[in-house]
MARPA-446074 format. One record per residue (C-alpha): residue in one letter; z negated, x, y negated. Coordinates in steps of 0.001 Angstrom, whole numbers, plus 500000, padded with zeros to 6 digits. Layout:
<pts>
{'A',{Z,X,Y}}
...
</pts>
This chain:
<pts>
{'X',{223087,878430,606230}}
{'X',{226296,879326,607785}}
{'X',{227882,876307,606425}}
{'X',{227345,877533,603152}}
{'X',{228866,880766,603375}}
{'X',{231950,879261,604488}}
{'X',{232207,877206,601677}}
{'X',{231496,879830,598687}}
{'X',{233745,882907,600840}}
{'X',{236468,880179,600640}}
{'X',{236029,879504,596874}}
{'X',{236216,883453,597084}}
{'X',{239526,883406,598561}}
{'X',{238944,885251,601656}}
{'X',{241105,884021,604639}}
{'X',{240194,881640,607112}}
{'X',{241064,882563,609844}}
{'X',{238441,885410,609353}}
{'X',{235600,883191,607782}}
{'X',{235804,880924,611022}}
{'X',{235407,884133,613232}}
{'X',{232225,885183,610816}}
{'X',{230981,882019,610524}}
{'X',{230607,881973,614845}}
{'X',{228850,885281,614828}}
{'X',{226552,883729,612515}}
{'X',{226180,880370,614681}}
{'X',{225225,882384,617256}}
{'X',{223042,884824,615931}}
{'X',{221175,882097,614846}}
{'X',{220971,880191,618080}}
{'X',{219496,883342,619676}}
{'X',{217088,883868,617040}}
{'X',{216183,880123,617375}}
{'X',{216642,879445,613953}}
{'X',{216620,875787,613665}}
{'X',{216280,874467,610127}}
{'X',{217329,870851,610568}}
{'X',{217373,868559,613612}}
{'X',{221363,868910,613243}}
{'X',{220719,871750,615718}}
{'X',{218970,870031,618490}}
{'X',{220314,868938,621833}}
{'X',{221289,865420,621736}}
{'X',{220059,864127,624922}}
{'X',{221722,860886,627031}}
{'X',{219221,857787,627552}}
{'X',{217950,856874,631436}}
{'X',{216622,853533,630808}}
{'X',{214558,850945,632802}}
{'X',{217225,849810,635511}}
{'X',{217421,846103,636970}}
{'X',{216400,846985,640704}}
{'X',{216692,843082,641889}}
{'X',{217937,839644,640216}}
{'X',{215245,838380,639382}}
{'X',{213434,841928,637843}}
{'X',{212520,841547,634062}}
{'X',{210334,844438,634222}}
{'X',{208536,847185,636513}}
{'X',{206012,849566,636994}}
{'X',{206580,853511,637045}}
{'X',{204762,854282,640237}}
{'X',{205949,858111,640468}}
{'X',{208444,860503,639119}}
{'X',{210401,862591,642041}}
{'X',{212168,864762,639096}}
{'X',{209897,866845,636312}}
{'X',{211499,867938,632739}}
{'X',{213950,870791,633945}}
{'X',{214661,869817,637101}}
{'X',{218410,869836,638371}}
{'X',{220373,866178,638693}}
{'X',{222871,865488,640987}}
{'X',{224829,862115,641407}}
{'X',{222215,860188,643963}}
{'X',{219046,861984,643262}}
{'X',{216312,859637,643175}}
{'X',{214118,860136,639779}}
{'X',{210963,858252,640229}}
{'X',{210137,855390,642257}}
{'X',{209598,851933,640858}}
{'X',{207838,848901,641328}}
{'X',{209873,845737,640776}}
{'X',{208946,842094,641121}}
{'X',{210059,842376,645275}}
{'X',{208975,845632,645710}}
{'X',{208439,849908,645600}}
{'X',{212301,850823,644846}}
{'X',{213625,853855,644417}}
{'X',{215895,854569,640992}}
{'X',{219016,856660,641705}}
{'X',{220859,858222,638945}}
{'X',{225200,858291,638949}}
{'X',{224507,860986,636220}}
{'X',{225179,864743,636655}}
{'X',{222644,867352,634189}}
{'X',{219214,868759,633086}}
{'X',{216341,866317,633250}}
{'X',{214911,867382,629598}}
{'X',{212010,864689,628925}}
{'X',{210168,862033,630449}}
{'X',{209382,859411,627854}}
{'X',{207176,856958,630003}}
{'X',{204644,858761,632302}}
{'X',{203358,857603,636028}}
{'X',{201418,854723,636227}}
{'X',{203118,852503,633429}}
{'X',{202768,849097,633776}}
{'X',{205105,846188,632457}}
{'X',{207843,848397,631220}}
{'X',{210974,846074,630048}}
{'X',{214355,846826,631830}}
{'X',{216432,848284,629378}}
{'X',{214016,850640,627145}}
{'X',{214314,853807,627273}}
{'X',{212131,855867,629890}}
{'X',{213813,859606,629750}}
{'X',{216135,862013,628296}}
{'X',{218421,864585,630412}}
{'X',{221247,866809,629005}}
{'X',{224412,868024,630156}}
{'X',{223693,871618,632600}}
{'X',{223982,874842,630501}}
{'X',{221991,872834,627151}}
{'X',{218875,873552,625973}}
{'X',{216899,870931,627776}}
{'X',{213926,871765,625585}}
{'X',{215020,871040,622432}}
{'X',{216515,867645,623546}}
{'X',{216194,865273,620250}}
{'X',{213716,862594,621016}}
{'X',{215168,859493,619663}}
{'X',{212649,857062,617316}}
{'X',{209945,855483,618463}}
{'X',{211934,851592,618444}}
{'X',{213775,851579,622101}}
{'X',{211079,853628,624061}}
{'X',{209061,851933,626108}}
{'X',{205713,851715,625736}}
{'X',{203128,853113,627931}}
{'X',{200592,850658,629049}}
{'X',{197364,849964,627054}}
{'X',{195709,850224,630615}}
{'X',{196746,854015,631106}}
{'X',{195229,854581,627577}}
{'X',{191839,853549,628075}}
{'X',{189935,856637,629395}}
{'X',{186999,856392,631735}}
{'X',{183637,855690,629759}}
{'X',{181564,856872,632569}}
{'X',{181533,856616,636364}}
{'X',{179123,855788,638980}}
{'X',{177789,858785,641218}}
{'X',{179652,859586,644410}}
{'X',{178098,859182,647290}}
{'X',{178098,861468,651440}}
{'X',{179157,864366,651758}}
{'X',{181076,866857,649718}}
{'X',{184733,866485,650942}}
{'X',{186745,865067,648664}}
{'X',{188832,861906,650509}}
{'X',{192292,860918,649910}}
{'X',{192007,856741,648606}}
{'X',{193871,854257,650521}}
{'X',{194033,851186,648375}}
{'X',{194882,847387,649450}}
{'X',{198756,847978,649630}}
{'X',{201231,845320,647907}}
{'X',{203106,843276,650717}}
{'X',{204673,840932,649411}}
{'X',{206777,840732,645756}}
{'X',{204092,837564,644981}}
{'X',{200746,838899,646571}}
{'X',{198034,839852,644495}}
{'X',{195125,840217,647105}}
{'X',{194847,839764,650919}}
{'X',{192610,839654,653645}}
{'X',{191960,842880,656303}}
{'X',{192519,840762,659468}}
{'X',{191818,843830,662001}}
{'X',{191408,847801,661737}}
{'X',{193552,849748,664444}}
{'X',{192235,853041,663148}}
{'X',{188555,854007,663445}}
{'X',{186830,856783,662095}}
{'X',{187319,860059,663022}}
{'X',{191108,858510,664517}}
{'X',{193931,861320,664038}}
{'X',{196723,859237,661449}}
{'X',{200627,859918,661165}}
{'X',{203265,859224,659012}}
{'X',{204042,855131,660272}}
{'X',{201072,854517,662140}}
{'X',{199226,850870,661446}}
{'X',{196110,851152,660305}}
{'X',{194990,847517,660156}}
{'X',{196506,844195,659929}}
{'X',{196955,841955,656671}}
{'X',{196826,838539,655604}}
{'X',{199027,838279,653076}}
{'X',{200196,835171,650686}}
{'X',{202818,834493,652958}}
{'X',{202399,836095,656479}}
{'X',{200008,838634,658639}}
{'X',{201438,842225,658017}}
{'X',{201739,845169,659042}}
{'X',{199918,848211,656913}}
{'X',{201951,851574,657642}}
{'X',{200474,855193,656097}}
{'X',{203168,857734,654641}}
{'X',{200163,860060,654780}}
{'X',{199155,862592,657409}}
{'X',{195698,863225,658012}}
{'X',{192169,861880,659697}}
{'X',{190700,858783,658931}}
{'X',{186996,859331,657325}}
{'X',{185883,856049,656150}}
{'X',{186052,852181,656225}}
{'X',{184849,850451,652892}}
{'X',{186013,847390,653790}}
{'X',{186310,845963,657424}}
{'X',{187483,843307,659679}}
{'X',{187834,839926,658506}}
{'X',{186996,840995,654616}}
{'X',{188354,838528,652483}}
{'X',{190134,838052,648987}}
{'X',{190565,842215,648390}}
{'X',{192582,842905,645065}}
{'X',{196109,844504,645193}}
{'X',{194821,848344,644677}}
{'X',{191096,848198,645292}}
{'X',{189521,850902,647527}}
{'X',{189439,850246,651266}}
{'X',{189098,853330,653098}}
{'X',{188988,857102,652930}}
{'X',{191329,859757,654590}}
{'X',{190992,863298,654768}}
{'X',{193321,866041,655640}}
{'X',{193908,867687,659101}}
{'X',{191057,869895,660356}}
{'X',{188424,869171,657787}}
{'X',{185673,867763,658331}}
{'X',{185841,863746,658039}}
{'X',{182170,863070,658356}}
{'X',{181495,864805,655329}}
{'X',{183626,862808,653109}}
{'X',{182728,862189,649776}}
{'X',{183016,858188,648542}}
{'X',{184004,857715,645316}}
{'X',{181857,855932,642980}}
{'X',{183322,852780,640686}}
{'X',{184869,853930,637371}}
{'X',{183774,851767,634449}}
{'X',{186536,852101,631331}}
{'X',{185859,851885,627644}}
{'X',{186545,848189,627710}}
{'X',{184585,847323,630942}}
{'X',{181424,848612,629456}}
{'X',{182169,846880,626018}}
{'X',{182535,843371,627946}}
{'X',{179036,844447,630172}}
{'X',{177290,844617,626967}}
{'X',{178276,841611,625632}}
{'X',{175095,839545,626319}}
{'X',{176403,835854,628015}}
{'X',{174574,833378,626512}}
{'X',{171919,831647,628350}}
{'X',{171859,828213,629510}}
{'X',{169084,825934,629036}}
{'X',{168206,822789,630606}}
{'X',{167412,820225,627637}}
{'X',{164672,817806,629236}}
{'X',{164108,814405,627299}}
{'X',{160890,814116,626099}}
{'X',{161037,810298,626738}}
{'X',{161447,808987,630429}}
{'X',{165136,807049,631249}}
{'X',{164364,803430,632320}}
{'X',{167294,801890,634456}}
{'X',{168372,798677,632707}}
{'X',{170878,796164,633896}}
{'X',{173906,795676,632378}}
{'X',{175421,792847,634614}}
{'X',{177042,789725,632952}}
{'X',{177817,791572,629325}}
{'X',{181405,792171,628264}}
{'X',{182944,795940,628780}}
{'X',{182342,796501,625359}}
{'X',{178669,795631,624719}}
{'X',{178203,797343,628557}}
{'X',{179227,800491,627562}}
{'X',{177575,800282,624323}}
{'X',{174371,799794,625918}}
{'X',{174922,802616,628386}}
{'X',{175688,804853,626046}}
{'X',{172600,804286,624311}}
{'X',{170879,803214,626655}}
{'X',{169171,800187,625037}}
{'X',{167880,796899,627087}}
{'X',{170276,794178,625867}}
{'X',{167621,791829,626381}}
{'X',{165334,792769,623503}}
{'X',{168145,792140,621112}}
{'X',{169748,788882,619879}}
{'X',{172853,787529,620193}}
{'X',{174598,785911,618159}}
{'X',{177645,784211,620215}}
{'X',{177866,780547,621581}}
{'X',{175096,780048,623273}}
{'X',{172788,783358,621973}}
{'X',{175584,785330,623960}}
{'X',{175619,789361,622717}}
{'X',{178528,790657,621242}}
{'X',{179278,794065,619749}}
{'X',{178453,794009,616303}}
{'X',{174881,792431,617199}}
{'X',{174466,795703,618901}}
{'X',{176041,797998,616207}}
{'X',{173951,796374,614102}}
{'X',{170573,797609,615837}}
{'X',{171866,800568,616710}}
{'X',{172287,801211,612477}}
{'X',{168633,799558,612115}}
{'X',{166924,801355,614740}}
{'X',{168957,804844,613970}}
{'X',{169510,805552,617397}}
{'X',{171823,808305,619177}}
{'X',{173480,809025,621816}}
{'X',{171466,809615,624807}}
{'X',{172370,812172,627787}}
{'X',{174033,810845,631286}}
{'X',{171551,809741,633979}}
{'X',{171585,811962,636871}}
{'X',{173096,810112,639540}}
{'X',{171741,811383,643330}}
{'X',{173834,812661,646280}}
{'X',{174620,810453,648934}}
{'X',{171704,811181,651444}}
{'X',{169183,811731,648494}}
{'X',{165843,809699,647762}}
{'X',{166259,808743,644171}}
{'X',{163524,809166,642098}}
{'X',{162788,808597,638249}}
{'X',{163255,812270,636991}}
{'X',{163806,813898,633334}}
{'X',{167373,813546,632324}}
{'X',{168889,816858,632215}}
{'X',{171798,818886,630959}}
{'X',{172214,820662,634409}}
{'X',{175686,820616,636183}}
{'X',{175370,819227,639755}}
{'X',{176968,821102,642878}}
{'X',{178666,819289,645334}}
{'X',{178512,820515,649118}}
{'X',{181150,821437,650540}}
{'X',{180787,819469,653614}}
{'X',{179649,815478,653698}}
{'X',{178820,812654,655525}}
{'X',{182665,811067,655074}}
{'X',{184671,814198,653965}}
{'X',{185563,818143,654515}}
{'X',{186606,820276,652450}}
{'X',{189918,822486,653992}}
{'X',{190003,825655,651431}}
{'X',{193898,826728,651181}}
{'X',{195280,829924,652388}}
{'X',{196762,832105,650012}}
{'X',{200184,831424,651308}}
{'X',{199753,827849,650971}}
{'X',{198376,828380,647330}}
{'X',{201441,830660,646651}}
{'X',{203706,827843,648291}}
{'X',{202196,824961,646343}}
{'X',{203168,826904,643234}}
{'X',{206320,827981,643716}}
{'X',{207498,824287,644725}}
{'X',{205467,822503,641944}}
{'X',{207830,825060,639513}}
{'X',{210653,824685,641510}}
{'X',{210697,821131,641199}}
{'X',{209828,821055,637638}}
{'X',{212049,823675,636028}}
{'X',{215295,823017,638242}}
{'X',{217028,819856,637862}}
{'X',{217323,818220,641308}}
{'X',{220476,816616,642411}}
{'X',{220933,814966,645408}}
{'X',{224369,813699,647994}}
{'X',{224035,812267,651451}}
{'X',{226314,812223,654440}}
{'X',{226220,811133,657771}}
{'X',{228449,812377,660822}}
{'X',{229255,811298,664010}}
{'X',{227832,813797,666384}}
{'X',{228984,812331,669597}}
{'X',{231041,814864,670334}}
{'X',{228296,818296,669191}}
{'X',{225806,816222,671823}}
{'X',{228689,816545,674637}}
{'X',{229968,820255,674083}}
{'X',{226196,821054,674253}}
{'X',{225953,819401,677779}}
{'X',{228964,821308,678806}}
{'X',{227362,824500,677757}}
{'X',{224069,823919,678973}}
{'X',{226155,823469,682492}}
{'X',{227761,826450,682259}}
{'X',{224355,828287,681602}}
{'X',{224902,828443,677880}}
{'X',{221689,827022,676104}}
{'X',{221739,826279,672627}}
{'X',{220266,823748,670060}}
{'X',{221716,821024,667463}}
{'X',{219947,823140,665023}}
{'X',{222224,826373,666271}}
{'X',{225479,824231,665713}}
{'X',{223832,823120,662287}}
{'X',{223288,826709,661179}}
{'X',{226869,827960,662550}}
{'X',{228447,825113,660581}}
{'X',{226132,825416,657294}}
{'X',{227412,829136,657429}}
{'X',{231145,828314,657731}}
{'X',{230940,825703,655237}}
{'X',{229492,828117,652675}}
{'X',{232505,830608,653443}}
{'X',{235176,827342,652489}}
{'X',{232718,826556,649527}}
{'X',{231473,829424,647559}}
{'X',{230511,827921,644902}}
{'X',{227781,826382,646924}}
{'X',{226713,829574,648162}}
{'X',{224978,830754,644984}}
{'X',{221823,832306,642818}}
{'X',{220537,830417,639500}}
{'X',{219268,834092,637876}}
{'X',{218431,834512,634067}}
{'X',{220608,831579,633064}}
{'X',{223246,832604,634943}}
{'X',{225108,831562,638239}}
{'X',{225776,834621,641111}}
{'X',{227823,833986,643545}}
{'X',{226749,835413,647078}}
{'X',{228950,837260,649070}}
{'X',{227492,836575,652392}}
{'X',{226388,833674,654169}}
{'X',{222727,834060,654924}}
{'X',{220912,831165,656261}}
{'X',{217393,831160,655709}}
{'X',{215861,828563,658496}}
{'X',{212226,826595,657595}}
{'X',{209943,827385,660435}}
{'X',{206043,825495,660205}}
{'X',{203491,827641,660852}}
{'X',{199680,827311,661145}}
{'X',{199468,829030,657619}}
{'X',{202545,827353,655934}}
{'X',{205753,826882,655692}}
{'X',{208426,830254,655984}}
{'X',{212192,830606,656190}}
{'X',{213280,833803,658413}}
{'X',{216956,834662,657528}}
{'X',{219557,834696,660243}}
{'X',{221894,836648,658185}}
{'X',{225635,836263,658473}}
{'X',{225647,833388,659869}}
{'X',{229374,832271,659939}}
{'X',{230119,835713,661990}}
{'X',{227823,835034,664539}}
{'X',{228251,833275,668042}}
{'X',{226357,830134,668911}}
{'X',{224147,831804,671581}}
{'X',{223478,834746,669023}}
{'X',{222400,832411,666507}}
{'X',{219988,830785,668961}}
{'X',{218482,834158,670636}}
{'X',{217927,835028,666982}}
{'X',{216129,832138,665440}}
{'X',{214162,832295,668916}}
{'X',{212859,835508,668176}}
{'X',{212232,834938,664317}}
{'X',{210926,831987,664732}}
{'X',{208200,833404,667264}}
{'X',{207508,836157,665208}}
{'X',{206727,833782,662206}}
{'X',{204523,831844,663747}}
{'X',{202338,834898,664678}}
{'X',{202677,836576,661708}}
{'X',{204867,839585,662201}}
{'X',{208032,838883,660181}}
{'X',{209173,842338,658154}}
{'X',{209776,841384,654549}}
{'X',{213252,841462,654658}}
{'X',{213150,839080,657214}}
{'X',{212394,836156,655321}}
{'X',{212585,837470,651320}}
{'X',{216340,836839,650247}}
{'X',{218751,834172,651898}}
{'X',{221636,832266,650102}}
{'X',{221019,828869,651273}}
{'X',{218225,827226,653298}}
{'X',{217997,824226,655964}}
{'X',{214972,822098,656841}}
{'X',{215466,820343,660356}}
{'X',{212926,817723,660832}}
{'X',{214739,815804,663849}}
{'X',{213204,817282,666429}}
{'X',{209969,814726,664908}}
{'X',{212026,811729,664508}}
{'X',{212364,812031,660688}}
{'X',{215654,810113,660504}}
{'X',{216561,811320,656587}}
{'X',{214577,812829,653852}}
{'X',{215070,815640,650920}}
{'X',{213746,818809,650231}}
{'X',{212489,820927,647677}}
{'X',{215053,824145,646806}}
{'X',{214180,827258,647049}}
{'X',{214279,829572,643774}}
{'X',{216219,831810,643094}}
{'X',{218460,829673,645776}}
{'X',{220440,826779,644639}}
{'X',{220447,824385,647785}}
{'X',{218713,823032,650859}}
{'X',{219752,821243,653651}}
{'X',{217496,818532,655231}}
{'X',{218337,816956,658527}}
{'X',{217285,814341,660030}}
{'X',{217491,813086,663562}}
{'X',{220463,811340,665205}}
{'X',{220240,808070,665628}}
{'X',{222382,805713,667873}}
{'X',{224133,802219,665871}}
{'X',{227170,800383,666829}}
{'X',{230060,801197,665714}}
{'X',{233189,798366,663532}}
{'X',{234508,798743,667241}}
{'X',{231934,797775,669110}}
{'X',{230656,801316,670478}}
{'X',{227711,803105,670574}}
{'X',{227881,806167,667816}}
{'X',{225269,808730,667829}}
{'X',{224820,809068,663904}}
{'X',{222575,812162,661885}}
{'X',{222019,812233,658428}}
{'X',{222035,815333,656265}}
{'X',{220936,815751,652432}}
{'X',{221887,818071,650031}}
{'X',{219616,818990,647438}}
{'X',{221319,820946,644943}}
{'X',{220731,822790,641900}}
{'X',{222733,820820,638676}}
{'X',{222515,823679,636457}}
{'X',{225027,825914,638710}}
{'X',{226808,823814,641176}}
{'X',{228824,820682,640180}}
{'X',{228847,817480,641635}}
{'X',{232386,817923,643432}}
{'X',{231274,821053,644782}}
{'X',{228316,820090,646726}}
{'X',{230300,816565,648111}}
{'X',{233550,819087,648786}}
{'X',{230521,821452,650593}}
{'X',{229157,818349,652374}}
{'X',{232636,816798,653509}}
{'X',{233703,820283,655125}}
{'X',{230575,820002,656759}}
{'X',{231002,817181,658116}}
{'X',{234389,817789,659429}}
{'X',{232926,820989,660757}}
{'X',{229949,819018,662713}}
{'X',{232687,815795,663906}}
{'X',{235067,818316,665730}}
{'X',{232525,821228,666968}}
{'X',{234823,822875,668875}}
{'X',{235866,825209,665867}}
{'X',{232415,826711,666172}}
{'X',{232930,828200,669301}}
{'X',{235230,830778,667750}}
{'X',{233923,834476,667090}}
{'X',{235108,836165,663852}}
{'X',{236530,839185,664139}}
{'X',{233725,840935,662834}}
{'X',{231644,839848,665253}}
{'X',{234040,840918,668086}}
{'X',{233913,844630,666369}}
{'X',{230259,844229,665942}}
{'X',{229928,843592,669660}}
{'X',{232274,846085,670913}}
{'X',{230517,848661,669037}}
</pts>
């Protein structure tokens, strides 16, 4: 409207200078009569969109917004809290303004990083009448937040409503786990960090710590309960001074599309008996092809004639009576268990079950972590192209600065020289020292050696990070107290999620070479195998070890990993070098 005037007062002749001053007057006397007649006066907002929280994060989950539509922004506020592939990560904003909408709600699943989640505005704008951009770009909420509850079943106790604690997510990869032990009972007082019970989890026994304050009501599920989905109900809380005995249990909620699938009939199963009684023939002395002709229609070869040298049967006699005689296929035989009487029964369509324990054979289910292991190898080993280079050093001279330690009340382990060398190594190579992420190759800035330790469970790598600024006998007090840790269960997840490179020692058991199997999104392993003594062009005894690199050929070329492995071995053939502190560990330790 005000654009208008301007034009037709100009064709008027009027001067400019005091059409611009009329035509702001009339701007703003429309902006506080909220007179909006075309989007051209709504706040254009700035787009917060999914961030990339980790390396390996393609998308996430909203799991709660810190900030609501108005709310103040400063640089390093945290606006909601998100659930990556590693873990619950909290999304800081480098923006100053106005939150003005939130586009994706709480509770959305599978959001893609990159589309758009919110809108904020600059401070002193109109936050509410922030232009919401078209519907391509924003994210999706997800179809499981749509579907409302159809109906629920009826609570049951008392009348106090509890607050849910749910099977928590441990691990980036777990999707259920078994309670191990409760340390809380009911009617126990909780805190913020207190353990409630123990976890099995797909790769280790953990720790479950409560943010919440309260009393704890109720156990659903209890010691040693098995398989328990990420997010299903396990016990009840309720808040300070109420009463706990009287909580209320919520009953299962049943959505629009779990009651369509219970009303879906299954359809039913029905053992076909044959009306006529299987005979057992013998089929010895026929060819493979007339045998399993006759087995699969289960005709006596006897009663028909052959017509091969000497009245031998071939396969066209018996395609021939099986045209004449119209016969068909007849159902498998049921064959008994070992330990079974057999006994002429009705051939039936009925699926056998095997027992899980026999005469000659057990059956060891896998753990969850050795499930999740299995698969992350098998793709590992299919997806990344495997290279391998071999070298072997003289380690003479290691073995004797060891003794001289261990004299002078220093003791450490091949494996600690291996690890302080590994580290160094990296430092001269960095192009070993990398990530294969989303096609492309990141180079890590530290050297962080994650070590294989067996446990009863399965295998697990605790990370001695910064290796190459560590001394020998901090390296070894270290991987003494992960490794111990590990094999009871109680690593942290940092402790063993991450790593830039990993080693596999196996020369402790004699193992005198072998390869091994990297670990994603890591591009190299390490295996070692034990010294071993030969003689030497000169005549002398040499105390030789082997060492494999496996090595990822997408991001590291052959001439870096046999540049990585000669350093190495330079590194290991004159140990002395590894004696020397950095000087950040000489300011770490006189801090």
């Amino acid at each position: 409207m005000a654009t208008s005037l301007f034009r037709t007062a100009l064709k008027g002749g009027l001067h400019k200078n005091y059409l611009r001053k009329t035509l702001r007057t009339s701007l703003n006397l429309e902006k506080i009569l909220c007179i909006h007649t075309s989007s051209f006066l709504n706040v254009k907002g700035q787009e917060i969109n999914m961030p990339s929280l980790s390396p390996t994060m393609t998308e996430g989950n909203i799991v709660k917004w810190l900030k609501k539509e108005g709310d103040k922004i400063s640089a390093g506020d945290v606006l909601c809290e998100i659930q990556t592939d590693k873990a619950i990560m909290a999304f800081e904003t480098e923006e100053e303004g106005v939150l003005a909408k939130i586009l994706v709600p709480e509770d959305a699943k599978e959001i893609k990083v990159g589309s758009l989640i919110a809108l904020m505005v600059a401070e002193g704008e109109d936050w509410k009448t922030v232009e919401i951009p078209e519907a391509e770009g924003v994210a999706p909420a997800a179809s499981n937040a749509q579907e409302e509850p159809e109906e629920s079943e009826q609570s049951t106790g008392g009348n106090t409503p509890g607050i849910e604690l749910t099977m928590p997510s441990l691990s980036p990869t777990m999707s259920e786990g078994t309670i191990i032990k409760w340390h809380k009972q009911p009617g126990d007082k909780i805190s913020a960090g207190d353990v409630l019970c123990d976890i099995q989890t797909d790769k280790a026994v953990m720790s479950f710590e409560t943010e919440e304050e309260g009393t704890l009501a109720k156990i659903l599920l209890g010691d040693d309960s098995k398989d328990v989905k990420v997010g299903d109900l396990i016990a009840l809380m309720v808040a300070e001074g109420e009463d706990w005995n009287d909580v209320q249990v919520p009953g299962k909620k049943k959505t629009k599309s779990t009651v369509a699938k219970e009303d879906v009939q299954k359809p039913k199963v029905e053992s076909q008996t044959s009306s006529e009684p299987t005979t057992r023939h013998s089929y010895d002395g026929y060819s493979p092809a007339v045998r399993s002709l006759l087995e699969l229609y289960a005709i006596d070869g006897s009663k028909i004639k052959g017509t091969g040298k000497q009245g031998k049967l071939l396969k066209g006699d018996v395609l021939k009576h099986v045209t004449e005689k119209n016969l068909s296929i007849k159902p498998p035989r049921t064959v008994p268990l070992p330990g079974e009487i057999s006994s002429p029964q009705p051939v039936t369509s009925t699926i056998v079950s095997r027992p899980t324990k026999g005469p000659s054979y057990v059956d060891i289910p896998l753990t969850g972590m050795r499930l999740t292991i299995a698969k992350r190898l098998t793709e590992s080993k299919t997806m990344i192209p495997h290279a391998y280079a071999t070298a072997e050093s003289n380690i003479d001279s290691l073995l004797g600065l060891r003794k001289q330690l261990k004299l002078a009340g220093i003791n450490v382990s091949v494996n600690d020289f291996i690890i302080k060398a590994v580290a160094i190594a990296l430092k001269q190579c960095p192009l070993v020292n990398c990530h294969f992420v989303k096609d492309q190759v990141v180079l890590q800035q530290t050297s962080d050696i994650s070590v294989a330790v067996a446990t009863e469970s399965g295998l697990i790598t605790p990370i001695v990070t910064n290796a190459d600024s560590k001394a020998l006998d901090e390296i070894s007090a270290e991987i003494k107290e992960l490794a111990g840790r590990a094999r009871i269960g109680k690593l942290q997840l940092h402790e063993f999620q991450g790593g830039s490179f990993t080693i596999s020692n196996l020369g402790m058991f004699d193992i005198s070479e072998f390869s091994a199997i990297i670990n994603p999104p890591q591009c190299g392993i390490l295996a070692i195998g034990s010294g071993r003594p030969i003689i030497a062009l000169n005549g002398k005894p040499q105390t030789i070890m082997t060492a494999t690199l496996s090595y990822d050929a997408r991001a590291i070329s052959e001439s870096a990993a046999s540049d990585f492995l000669e350093t190495l071995q330079g590194l290991l053939q004159a140990p002395a070098s590894l004696l020397l502190t950095s000087p950040a560990a000489k300011k770490r330790a006189s801090n």
